[in-house]
Biotite code that builds the C-alpha atoms (Angstrom):
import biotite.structure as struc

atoms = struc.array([
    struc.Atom([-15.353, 4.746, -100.442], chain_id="A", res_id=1, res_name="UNK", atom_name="CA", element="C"),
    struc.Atom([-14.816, 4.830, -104.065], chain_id="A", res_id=2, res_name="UNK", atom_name="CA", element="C"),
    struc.Atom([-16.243, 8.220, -105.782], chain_id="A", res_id=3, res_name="UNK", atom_name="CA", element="C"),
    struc.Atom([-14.692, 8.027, -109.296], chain_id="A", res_id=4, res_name="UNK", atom_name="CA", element="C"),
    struc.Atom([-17.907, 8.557, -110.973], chain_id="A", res_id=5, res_name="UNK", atom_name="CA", element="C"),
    struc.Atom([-18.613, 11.671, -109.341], chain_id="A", res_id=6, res_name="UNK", atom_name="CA", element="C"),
    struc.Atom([-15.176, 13.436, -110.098], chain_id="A", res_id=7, res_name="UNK", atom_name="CA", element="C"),
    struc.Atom([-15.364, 11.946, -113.524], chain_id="A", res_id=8, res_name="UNK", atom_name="CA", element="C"),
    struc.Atom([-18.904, 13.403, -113.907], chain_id="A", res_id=9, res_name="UNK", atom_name="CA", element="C"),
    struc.Atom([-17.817, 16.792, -112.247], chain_id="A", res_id=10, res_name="UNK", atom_name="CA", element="C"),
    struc.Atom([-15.264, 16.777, -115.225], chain_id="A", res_id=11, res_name="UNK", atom_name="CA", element="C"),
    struc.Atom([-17.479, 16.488, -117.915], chain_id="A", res_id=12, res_name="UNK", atom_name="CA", element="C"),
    struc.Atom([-19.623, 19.794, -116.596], chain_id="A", res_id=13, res_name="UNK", atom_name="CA", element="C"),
    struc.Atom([-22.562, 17.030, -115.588], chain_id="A", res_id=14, res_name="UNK", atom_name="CA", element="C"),
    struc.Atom([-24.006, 18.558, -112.521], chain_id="A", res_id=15, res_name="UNK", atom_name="CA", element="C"),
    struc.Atom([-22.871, 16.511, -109.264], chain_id="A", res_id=16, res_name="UNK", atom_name="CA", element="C"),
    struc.Atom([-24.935, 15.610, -106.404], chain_id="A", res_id=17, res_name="UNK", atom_name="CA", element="C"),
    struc.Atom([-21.678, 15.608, -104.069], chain_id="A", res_id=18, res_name="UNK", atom_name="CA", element="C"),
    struc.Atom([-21.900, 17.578, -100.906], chain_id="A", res_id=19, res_name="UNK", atom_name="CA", element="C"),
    struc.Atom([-19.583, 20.378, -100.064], chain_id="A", res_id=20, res_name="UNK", atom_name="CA", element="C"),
    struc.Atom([-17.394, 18.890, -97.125], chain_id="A", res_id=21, res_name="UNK", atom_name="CA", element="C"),
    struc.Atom([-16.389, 22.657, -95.310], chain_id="A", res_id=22, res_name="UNK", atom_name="CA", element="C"),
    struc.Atom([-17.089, 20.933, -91.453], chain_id="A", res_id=23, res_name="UNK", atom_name="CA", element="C"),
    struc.Atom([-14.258, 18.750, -89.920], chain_id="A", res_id=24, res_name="UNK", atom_name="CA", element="C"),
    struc.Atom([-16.513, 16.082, -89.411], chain_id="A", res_id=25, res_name="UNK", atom_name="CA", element="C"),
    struc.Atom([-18.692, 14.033, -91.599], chain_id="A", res_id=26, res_name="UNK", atom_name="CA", element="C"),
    struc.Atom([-22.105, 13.379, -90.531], chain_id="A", res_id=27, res_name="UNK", atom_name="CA", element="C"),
    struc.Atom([-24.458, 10.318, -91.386], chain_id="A", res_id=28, res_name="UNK", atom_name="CA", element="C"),
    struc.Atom([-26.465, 13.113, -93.390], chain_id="A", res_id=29, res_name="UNK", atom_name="CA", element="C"),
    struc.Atom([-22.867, 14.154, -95.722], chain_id="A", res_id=30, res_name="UNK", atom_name="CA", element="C"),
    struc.Atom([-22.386, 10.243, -96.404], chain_id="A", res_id=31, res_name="UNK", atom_name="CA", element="C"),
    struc.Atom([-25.676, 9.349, -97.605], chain_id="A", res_id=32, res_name="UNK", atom_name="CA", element="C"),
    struc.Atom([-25.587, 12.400, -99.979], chain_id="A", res_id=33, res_name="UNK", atom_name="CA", element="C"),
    struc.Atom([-22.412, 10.908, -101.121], chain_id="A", res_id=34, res_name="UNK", atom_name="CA", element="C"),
    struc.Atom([-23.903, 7.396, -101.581], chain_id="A", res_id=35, res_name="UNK", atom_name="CA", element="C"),
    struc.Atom([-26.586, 8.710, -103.704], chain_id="A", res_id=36, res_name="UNK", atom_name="CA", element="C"),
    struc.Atom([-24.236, 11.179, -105.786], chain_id="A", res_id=37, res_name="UNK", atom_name="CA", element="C"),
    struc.Atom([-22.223, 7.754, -106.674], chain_id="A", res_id=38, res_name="UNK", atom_name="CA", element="C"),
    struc.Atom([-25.344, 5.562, -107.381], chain_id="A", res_id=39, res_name="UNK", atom_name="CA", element="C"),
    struc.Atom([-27.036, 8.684, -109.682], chain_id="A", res_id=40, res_name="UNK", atom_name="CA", element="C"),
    struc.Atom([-23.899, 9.853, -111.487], chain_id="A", res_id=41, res_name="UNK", atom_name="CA", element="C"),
    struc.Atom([-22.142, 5.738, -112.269], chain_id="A", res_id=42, res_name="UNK", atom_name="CA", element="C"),
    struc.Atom([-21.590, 4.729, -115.821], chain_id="A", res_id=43, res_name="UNK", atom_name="CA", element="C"),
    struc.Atom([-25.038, 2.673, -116.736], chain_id="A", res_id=44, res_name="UNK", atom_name="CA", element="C"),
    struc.Atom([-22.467, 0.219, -118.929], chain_id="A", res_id=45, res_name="UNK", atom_name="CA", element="C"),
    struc.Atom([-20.401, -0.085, -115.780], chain_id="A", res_id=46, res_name="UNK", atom_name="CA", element="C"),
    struc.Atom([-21.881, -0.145, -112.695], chain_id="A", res_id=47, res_name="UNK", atom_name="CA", element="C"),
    struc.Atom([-21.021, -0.386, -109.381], chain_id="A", res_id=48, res_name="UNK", atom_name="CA", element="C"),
    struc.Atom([-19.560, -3.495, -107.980], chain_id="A", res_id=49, res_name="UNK", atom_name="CA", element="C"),
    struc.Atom([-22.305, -5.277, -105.783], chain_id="A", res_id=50, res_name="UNK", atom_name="CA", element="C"),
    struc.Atom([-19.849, -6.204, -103.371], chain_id="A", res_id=51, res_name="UNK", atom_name="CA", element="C"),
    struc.Atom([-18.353, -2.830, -103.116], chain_id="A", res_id=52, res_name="UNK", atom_name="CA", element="C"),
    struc.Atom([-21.850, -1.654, -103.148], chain_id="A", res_id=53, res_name="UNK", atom_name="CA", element="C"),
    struc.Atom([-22.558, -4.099, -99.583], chain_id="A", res_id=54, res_name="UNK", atom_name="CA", element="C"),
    struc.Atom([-19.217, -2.649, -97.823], chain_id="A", res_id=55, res_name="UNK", atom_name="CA", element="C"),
    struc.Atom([-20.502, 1.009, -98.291], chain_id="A", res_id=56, res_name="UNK", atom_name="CA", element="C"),
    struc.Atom([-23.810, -0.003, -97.100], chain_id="A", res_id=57, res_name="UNK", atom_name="CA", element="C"),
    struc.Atom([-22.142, -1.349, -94.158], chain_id="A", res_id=58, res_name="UNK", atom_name="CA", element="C"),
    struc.Atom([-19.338, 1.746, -93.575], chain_id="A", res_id=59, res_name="UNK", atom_name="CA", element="C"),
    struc.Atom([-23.013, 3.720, -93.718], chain_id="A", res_id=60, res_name="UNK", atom_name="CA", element="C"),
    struc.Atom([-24.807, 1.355, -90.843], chain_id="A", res_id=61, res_name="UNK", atom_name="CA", element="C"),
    struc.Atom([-21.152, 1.300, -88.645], chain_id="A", res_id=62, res_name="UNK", atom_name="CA", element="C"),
    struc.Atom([-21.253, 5.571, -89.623], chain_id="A", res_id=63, res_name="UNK", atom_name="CA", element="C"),
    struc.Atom([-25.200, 5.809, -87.758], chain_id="A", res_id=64, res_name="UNK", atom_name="CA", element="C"),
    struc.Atom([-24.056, 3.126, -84.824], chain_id="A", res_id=65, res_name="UNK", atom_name="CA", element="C"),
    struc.Atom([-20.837, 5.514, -84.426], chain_id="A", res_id=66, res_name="UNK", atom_name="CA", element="C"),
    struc.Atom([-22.958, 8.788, -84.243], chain_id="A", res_id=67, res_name="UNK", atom_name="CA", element="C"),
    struc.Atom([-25.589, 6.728, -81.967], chain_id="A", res_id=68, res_name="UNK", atom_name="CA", element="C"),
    struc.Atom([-23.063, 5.680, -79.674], chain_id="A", res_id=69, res_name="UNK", atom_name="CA", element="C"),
    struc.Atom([-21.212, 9.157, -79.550], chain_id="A", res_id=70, res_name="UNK", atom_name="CA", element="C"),
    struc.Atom([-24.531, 11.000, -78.474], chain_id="A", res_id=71, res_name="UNK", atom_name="CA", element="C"),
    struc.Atom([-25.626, 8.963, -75.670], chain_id="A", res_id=72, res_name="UNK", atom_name="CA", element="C"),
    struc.Atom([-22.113, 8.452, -74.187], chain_id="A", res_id=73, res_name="UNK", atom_name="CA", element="C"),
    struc.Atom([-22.136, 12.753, -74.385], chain_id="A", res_id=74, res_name="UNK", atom_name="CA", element="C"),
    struc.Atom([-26.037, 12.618, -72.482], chain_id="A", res_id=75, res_name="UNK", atom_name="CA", element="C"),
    struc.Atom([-24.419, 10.199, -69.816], chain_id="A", res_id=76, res_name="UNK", atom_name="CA", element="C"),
    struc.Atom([-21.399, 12.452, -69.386], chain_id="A", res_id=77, res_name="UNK", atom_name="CA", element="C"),
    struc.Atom([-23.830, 14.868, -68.877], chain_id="A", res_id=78, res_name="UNK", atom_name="CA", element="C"),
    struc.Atom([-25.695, 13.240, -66.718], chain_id="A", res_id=79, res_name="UNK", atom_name="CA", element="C"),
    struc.Atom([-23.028, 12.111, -64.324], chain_id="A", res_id=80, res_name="UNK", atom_name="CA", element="C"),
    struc.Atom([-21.945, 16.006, -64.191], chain_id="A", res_id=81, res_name="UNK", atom_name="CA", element="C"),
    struc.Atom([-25.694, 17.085, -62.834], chain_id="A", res_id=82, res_name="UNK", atom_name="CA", element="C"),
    struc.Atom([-25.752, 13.995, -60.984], chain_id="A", res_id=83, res_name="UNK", atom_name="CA", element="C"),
    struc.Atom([-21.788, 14.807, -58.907], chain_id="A", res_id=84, res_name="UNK", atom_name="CA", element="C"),
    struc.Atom([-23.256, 18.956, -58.442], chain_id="A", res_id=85, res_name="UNK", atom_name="CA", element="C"),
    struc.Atom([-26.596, 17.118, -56.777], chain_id="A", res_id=86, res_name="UNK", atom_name="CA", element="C"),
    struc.Atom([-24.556, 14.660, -54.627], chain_id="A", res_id=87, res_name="UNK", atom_name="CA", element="C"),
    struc.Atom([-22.691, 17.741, -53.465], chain_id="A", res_id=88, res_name="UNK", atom_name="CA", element="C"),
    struc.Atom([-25.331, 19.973, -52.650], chain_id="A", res_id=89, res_name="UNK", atom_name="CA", element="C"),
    struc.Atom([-27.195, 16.703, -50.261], chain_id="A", res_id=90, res_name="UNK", atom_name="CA", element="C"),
    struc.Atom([-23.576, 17.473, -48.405], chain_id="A", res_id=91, res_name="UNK", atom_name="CA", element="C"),
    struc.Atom([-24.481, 20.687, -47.328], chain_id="A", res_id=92, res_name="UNK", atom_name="CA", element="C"),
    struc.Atom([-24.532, 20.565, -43.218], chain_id="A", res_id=93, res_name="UNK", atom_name="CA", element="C"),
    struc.Atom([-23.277, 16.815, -43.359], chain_id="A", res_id=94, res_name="UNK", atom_name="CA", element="C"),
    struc.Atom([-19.365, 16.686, -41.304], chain_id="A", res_id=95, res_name="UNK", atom_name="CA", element="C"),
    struc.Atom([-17.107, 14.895, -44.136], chain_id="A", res_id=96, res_name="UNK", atom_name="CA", element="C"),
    struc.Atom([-13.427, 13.922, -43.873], chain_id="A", res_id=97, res_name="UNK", atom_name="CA", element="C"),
    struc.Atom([-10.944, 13.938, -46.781], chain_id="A", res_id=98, res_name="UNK", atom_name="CA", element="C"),
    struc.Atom([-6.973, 13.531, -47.072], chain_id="A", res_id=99, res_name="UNK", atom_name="CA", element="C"),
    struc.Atom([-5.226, 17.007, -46.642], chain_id="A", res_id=100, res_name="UNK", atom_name="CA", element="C"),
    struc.Atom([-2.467, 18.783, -44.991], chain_id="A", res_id=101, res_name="UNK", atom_name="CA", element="C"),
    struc.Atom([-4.390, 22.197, -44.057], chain_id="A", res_id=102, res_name="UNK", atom_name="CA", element="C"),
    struc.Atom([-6.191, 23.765, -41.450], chain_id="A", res_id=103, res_name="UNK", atom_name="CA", element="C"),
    struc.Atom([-8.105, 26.826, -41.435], chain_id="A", res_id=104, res_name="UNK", atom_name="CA", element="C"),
    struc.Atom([-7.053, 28.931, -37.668], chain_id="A", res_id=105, res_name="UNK", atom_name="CA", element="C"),
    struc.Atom([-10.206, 31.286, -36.643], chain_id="A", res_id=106, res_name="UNK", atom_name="CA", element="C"),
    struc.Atom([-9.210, 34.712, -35.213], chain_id="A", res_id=107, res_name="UNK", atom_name="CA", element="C"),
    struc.Atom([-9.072, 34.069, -30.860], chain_id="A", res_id=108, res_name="UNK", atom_name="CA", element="C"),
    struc.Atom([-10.030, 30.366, -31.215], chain_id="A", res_id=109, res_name="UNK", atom_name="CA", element="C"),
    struc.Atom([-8.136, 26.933, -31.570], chain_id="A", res_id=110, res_name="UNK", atom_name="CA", element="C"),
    struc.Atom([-7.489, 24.906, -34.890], chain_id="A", res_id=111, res_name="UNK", atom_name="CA", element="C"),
    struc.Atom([-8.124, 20.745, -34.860], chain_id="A", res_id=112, res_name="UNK", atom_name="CA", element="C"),
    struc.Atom([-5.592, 19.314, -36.722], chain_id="A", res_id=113, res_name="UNK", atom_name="CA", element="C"),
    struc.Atom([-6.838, 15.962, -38.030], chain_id="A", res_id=114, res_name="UNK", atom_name="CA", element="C"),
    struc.Atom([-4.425, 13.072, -39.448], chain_id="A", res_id=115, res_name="UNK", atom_name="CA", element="C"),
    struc.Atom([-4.528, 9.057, -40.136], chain_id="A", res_id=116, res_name="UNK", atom_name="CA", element="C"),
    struc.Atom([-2.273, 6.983, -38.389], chain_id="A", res_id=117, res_name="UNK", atom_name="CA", element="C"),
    struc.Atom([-1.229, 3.364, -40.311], chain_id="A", res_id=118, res_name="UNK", atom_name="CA", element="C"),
    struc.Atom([-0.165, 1.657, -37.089], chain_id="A", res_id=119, res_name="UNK", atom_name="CA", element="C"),
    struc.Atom([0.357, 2.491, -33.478], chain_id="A", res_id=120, res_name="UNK", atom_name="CA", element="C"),
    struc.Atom([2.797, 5.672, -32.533], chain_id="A", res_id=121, res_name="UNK", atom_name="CA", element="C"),
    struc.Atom([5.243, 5.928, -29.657], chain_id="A", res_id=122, res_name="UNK", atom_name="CA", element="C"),
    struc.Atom([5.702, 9.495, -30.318], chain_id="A", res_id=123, res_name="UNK", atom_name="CA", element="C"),
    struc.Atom([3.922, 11.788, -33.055], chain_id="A", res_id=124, res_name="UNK", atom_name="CA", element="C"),
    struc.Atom([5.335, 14.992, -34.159], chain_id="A", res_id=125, res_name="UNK", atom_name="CA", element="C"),
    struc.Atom([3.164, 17.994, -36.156], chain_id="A", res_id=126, res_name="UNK", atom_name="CA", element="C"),
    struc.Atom([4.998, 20.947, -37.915], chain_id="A", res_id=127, res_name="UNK", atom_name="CA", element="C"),
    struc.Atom([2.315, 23.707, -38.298], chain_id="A", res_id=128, res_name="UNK", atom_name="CA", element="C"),
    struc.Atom([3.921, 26.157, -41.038], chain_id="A", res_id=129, res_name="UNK", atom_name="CA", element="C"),
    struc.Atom([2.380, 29.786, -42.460], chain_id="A", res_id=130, res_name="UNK", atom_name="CA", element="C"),
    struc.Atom([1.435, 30.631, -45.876], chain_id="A", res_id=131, res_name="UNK", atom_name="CA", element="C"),
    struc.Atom([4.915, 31.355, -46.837], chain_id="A", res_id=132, res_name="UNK", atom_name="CA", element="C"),
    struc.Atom([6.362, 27.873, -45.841], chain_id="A", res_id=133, res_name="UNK", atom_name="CA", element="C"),
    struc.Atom([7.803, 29.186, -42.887], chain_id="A", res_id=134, res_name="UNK", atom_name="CA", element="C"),
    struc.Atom([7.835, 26.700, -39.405], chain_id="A", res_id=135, res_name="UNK", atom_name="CA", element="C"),
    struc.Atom([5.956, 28.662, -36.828], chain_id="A", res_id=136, res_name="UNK", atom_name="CA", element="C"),
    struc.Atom([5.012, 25.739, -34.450], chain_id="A", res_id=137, res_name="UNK", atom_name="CA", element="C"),
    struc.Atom([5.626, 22.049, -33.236], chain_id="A", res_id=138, res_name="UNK", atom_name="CA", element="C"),
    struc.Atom([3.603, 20.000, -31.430], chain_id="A", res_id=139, res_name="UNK", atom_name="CA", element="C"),
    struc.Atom([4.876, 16.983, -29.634], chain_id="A", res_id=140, res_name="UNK", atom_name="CA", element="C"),
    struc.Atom([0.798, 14.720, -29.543], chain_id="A", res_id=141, res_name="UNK", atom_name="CA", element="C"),
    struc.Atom([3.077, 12.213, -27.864], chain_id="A", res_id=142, res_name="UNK", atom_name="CA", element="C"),
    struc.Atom([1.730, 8.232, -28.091], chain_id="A", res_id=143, res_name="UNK", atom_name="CA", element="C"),
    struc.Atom([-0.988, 7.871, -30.825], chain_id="A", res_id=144, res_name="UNK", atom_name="CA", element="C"),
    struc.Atom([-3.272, 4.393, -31.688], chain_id="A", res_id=145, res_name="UNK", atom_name="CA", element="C"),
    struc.Atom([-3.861, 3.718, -35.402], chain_id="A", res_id=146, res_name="UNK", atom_name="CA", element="C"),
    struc.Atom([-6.525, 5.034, -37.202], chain_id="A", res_id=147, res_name="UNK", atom_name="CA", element="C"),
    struc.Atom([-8.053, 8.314, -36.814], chain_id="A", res_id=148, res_name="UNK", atom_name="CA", element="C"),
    struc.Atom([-6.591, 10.758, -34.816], chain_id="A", res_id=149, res_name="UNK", atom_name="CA", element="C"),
    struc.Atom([-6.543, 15.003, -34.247], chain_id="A", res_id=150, res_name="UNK", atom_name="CA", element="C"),
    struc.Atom([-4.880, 17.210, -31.647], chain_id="A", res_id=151, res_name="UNK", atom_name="CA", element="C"),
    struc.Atom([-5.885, 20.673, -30.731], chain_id="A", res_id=152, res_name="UNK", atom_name="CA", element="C"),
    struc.Atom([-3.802, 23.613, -32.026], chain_id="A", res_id=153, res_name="UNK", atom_name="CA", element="C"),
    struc.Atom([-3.981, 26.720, -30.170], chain_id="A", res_id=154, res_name="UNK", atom_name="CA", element="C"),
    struc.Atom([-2.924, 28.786, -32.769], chain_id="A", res_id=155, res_name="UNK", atom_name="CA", element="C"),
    struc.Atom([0.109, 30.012, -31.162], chain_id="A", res_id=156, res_name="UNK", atom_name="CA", element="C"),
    struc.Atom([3.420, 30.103, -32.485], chain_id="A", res_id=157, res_name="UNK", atom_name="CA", element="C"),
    struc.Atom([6.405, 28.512, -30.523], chain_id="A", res_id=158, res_name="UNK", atom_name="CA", element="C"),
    struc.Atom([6.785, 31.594, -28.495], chain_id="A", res_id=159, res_name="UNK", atom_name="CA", element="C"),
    struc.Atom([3.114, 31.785, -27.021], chain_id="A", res_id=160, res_name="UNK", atom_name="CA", element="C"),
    struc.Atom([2.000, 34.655, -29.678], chain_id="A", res_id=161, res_name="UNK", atom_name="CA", element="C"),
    struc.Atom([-1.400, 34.465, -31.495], chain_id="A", res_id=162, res_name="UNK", atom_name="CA", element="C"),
    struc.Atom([-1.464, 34.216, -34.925], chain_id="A", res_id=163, res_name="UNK", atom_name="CA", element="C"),
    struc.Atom([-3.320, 35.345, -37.345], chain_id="A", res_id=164, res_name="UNK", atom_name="CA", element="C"),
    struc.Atom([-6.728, 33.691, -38.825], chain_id="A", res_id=165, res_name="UNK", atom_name="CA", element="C"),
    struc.Atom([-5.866, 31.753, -41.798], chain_id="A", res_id=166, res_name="UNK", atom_name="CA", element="C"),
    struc.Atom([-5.121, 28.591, -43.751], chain_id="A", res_id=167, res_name="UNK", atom_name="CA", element="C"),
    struc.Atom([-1.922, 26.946, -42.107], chain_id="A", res_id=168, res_name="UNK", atom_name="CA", element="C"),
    struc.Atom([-0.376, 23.486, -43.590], chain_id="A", res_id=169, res_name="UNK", atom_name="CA", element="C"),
    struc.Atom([0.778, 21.226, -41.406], chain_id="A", res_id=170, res_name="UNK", atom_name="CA", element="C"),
    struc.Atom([3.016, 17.956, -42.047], chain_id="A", res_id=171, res_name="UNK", atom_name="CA", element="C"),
    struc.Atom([3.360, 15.125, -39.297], chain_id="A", res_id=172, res_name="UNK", atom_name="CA", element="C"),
    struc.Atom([5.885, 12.547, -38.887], chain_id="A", res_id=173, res_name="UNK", atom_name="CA", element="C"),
    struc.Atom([4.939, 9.273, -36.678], chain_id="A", res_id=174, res_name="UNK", atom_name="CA", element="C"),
    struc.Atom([7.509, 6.531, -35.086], chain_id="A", res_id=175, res_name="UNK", atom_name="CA", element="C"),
    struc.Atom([7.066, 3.429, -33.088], chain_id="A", res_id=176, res_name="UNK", atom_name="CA", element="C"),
    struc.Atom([9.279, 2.196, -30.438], chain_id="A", res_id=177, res_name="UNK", atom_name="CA", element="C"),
    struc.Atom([12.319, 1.089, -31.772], chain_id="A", res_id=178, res_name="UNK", atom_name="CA", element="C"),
    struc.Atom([12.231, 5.108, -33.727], chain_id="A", res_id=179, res_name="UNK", atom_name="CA", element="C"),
    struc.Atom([10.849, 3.376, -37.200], chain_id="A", res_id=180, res_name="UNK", atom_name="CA", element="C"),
    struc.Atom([8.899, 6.143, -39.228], chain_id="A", res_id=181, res_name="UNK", atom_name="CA", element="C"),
    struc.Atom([4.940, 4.940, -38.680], chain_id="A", res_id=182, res_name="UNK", atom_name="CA", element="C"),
    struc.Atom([2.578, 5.564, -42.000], chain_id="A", res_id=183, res_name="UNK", atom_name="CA", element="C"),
    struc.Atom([0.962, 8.952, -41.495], chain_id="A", res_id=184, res_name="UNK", atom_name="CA", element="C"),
    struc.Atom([-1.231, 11.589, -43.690], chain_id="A", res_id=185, res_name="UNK", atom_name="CA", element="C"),
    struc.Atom([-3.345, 14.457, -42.753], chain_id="A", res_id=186, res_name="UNK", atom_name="CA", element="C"),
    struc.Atom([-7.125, 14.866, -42.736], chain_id="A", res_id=187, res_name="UNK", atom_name="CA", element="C"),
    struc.Atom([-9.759, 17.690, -43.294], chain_id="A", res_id=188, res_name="UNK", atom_name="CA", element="C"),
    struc.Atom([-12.409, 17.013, -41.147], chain_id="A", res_id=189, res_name="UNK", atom_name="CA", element="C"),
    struc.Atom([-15.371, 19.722, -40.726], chain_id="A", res_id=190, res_name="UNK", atom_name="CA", element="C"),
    struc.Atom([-19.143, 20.191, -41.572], chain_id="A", res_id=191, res_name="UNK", atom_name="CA", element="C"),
    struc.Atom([-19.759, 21.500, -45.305], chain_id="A", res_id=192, res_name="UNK", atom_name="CA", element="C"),
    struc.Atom([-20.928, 25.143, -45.778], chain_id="A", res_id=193, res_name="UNK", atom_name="CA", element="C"),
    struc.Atom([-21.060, 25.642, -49.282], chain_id="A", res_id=194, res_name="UNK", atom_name="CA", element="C"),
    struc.Atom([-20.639, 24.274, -52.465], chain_id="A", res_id=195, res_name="UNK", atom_name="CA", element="C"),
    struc.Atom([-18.982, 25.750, -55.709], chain_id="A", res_id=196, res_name="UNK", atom_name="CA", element="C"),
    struc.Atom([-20.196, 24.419, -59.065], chain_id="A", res_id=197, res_name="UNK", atom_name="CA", element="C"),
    struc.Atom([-17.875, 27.199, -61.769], chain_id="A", res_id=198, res_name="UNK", atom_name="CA", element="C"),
    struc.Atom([-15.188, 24.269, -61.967], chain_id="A", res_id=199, res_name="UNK", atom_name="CA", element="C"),
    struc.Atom([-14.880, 20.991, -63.529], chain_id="A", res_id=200, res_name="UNK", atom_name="CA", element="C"),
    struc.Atom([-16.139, 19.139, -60.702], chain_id="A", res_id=201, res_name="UNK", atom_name="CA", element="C"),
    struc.Atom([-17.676, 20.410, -57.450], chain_id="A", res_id=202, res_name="UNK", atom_name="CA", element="C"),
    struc.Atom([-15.945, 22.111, -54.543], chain_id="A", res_id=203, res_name="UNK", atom_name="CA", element="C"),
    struc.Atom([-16.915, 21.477, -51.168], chain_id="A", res_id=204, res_name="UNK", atom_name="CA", element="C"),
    struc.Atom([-16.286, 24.523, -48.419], chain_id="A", res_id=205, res_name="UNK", atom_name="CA", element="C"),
    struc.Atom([-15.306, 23.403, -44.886], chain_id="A", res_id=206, res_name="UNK", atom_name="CA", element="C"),
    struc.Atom([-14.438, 25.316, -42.299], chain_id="A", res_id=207, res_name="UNK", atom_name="CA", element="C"),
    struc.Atom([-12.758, 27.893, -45.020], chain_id="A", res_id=208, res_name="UNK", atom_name="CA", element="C"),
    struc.Atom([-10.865, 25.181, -46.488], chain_id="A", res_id=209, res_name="UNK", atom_name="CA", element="C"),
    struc.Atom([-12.269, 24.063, -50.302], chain_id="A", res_id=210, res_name="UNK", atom_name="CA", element="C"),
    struc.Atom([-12.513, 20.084, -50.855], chain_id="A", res_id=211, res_name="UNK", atom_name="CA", element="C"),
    struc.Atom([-12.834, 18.890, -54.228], chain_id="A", res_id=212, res_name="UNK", atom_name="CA", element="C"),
    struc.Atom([-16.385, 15.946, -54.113], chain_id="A", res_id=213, res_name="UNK", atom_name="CA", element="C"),
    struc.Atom([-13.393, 13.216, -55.249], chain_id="A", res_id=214, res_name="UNK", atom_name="CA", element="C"),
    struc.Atom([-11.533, 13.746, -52.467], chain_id="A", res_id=215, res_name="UNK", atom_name="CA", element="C"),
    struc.Atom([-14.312, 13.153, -49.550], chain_id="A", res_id=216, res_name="UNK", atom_name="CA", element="C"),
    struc.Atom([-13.465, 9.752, -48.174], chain_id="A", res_id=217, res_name="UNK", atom_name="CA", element="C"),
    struc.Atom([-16.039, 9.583, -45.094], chain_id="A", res_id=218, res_name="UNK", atom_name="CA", element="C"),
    struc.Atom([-19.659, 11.623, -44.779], chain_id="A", res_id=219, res_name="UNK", atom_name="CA", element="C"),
    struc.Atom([-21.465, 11.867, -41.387], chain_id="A", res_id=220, res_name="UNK", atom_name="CA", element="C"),
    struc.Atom([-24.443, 13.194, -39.819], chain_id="A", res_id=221, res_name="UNK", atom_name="CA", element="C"),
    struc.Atom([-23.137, 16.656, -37.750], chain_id="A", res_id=222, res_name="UNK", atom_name="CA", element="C"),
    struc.Atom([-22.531, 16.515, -34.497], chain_id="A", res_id=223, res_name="UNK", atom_name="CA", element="C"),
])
């Protein structure tokens, strides 16, 4: 936007109508000052172009669509946020499932390890590891169909000793008949607890494993 007459008028000591610009961005508010400081302080012998005069009129209707647009994509946003913390709090005593590869081992009782088969399994293989990375059991599940499946862990090592009550991973490796590797990913499958809303989207507890809202691929009534 051209604003020659209000640096030439600042020159001559005339008092200018131009607003001080100190905020990174320019509101509707700063541009109509500026529209007015140009129309006010223009040579009366030389106006302002009428054409140029239409195309800053227009910059000023595109500046208010701009602004109008900007503030009710920011309510939406907003909107969607209260509306993912209420969807996750309606989950509360619901069983979901989601893709994972860990499973939380109670002190004295046994672990279900859920996974997703992409085709039928002659033999299926899980490797049940600690926190440190470290292999402390394998179980053999033998044949599996496709689909859903789970086996029960004990929560013994490969030597028969208990372990300790926490989150183990687990990774599982599936092959058909002829010894071809078979599609296969872990689940989380358990009935939601709690919810925590301090992040950027909510986090569903299960079974002391946390879920992120995305991430829940199935929702049932609990058993």
């Amino acid at each position: 936007m051209a604003i020659q007459n209000i640096t030439a008028a600042a020159g001559r000591g005339e008092k200018s109508f131009a607003p001080t610009l100190t905020d990174k961005t320019v509101t509707q508010d700063d541009f109509l000052k500026l529209l007015i400081a140009q129309l006010q302080n223009q040579d009366p012998l030389a106006p302002m172009d009428n054409q140029e005069f239409a195309a800053q009129l227009a910059q000023f209707n595109s500046l208010g669509q701009l602004i109008e647009i900007n503030d009710k994509l920011g309510a939406l946003q907003n909107g969607q946020g209260s509306m993912g913390q209420y969807n996750a709090a309606s989950l509360i005593g619901k069983e979901i499932s989601s893709a994972g590869n860990k499973v939380n081992l109670s002190s004295g009782s046994p672990a279900t390890i859920g996974y997703q088969l992409g085709a039928n399994a002659a033999r299926v293989v899980i490797r049940v590891f600690n926190g440190a990375g470290v292999l402390v059991r394998q179980i053999d599940a033998g044949a599996r169909g496709s689909g859903d499946q789970s086996v029960l862990w004990d929560g013994k090592d490969g030597t028969g000793k208990a372990l300790g009550a926490g989150v183990y991973g687990f990774e599982i490796d599936a092959f058909d008949g002829a010894g071809k590797k078979v599609p296969a990913s872990g689940k989380v499958q358990g009935v939601v607890t709690g919810i925590r809303l301090d992040g950027a989207e909510p986090v569903l507890e299960v079974g002391g494993l946390e879920v992120p809202l995305s991430g829940v691929t199935a929702v049932r009534s609990a058993r």
